[in-house]
C-alpha positions in Angstrom: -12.4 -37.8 44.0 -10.7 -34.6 44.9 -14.0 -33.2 45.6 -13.8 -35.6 48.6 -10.3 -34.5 50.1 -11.7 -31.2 49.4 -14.4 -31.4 51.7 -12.3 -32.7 54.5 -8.9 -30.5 53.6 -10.3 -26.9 52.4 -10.1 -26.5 48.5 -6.3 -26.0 48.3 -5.4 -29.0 50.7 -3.4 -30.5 48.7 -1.4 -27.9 46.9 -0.5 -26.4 50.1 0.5 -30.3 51.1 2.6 -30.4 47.8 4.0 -27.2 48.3 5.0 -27.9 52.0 7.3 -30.6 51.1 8.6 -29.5 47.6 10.0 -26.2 49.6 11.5 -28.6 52.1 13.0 -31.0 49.6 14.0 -27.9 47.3 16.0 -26.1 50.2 17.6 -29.4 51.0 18.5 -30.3 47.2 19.9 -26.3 46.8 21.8 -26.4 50.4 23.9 -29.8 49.6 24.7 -28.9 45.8 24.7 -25.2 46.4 22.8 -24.1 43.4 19.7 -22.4 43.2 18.6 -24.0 39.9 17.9 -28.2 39.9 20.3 -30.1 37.6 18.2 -33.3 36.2 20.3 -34.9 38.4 19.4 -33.2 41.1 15.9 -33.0 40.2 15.4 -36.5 39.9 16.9 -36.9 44.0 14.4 -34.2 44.7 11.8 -36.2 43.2 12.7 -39.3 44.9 13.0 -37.7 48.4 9.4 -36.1 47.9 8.0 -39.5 46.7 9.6 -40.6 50.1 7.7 -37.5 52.0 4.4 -38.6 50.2 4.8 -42.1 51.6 5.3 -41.5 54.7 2.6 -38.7 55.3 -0.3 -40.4 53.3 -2.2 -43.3 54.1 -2.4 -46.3 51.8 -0.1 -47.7 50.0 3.2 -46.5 48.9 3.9 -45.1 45.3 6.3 -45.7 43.1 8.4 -42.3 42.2 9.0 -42.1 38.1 11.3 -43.2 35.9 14.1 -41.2 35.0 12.3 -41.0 31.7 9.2 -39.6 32.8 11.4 -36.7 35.0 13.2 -35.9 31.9 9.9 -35.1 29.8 8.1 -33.7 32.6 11.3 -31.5 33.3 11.7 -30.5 29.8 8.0 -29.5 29.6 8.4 -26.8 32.8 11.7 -25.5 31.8 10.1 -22.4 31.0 13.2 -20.7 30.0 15.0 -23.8 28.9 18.2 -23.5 30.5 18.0 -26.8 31.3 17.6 -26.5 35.1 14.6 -25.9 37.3 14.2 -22.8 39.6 12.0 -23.2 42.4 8.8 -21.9 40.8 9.7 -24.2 38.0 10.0 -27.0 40.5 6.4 -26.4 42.3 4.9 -26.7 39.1 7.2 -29.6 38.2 6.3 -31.8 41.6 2.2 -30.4 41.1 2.1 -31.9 37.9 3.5 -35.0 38.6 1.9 -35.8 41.9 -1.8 -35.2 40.4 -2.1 -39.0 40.2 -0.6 -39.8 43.2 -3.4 -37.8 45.0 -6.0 -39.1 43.0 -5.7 -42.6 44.1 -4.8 -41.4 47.4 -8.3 -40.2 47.3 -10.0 -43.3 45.8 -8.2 -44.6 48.9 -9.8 -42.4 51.5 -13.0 -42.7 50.1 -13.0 -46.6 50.5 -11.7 -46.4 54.2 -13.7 -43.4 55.6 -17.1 -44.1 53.8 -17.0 -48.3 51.6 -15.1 -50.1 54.2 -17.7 -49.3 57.7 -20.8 -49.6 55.2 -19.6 -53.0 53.9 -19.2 -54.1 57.6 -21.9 -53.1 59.3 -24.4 -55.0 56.7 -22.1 -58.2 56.5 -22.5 -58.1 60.4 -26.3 -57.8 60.0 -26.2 -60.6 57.3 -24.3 -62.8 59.5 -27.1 -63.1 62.7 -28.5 -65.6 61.5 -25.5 -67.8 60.5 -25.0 -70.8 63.0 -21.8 -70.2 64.6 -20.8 -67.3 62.8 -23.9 -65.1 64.3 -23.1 -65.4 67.8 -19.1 -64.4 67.4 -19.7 -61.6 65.1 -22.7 -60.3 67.5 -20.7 -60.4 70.9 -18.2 -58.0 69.1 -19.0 -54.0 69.0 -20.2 -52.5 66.1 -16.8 -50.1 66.0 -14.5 -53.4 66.5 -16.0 -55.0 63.6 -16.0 -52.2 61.3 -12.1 -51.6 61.9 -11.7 -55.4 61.4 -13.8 -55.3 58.2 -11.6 -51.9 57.5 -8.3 -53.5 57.9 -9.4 -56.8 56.2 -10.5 -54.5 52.7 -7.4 -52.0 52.9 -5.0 -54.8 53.4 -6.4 -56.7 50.5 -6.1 -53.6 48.3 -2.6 -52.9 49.1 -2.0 -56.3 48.7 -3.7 -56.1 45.2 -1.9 -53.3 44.0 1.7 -55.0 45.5 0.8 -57.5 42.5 -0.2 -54.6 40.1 
């Protein structure tokens, strides 16, 4: 799946996306508590405010940041000189390991929009000519409407699926 974002990103997309907004939400983190090292306390703000970046710069649906639990392993695991704190580099790797899910289903995502979602449509428009009633309504639309409609109908339905999830 990460082949995928690959070809449409360049091969370091999105490490150069994760580093972007861990260096913002570091610098913001260090500048209000005025350390240079991440307490877990403030590592787990950072990691809610980067969860919050994610959201709102990727398409699909939203995800959930970790539990406080998870942070705390993950944090002890890339506290390479266990002081209990994470320096920046520390925190790149922190925020890379955790988002590698995130960006995997962001890409299952993408690849159902951009390449499942237009081929579904244009063959259930096709299958529909002949349909009394139905033929003539989906026919009088253009190809590009009905894809988007088809589109929206399947992301919508998977957001809505993973809401329940």
């Amino acid at each position: 799946m990460g082949q995928v974002l690959e070809k449409f990103h360049g091969k370091q997309w999105r490490q150069k996306q994760i580093r972007l907004i861990t260096d913002k939400v570091y610098d913001r983190i260090k500048d209000q508590s005025g350390s240079a090292n991440l307490s877990f306390e403030d590592l787990y703000i950072a990691v809610l405010l980067v969860y919050n970046d994610i959201n709102k710069r990727l398409p699909g649906p939203h995800f959930d940041p970790p539990s406080k639990e998870q942070v705390r392993g993950l944090m002890q695991a890339c506290d390479i000189n266990l002081d209990g704190e994470l320096n920046h580099e520390e925190f790149v790797k922190f925020m890379q390991q955790l988002t590698t899910d995130t960006f995997i289903v962001v890409s299952q995502g993408l690849i159902i929009t951009l390449v499942v979602a237009p081929t579904v449509a244009m063959a259930t428009k096709k299958a529909t000519e002949g349909v009394p009633g139905v033929g003539k309504v989906v026919q009088k639309l253009p190809s590009s409407v009905y894809a988007s409609l088809v589109t929206l109908a399947i992301v919508w339905f998977q957001t809505a699926r993973q809401d329940v999830d």
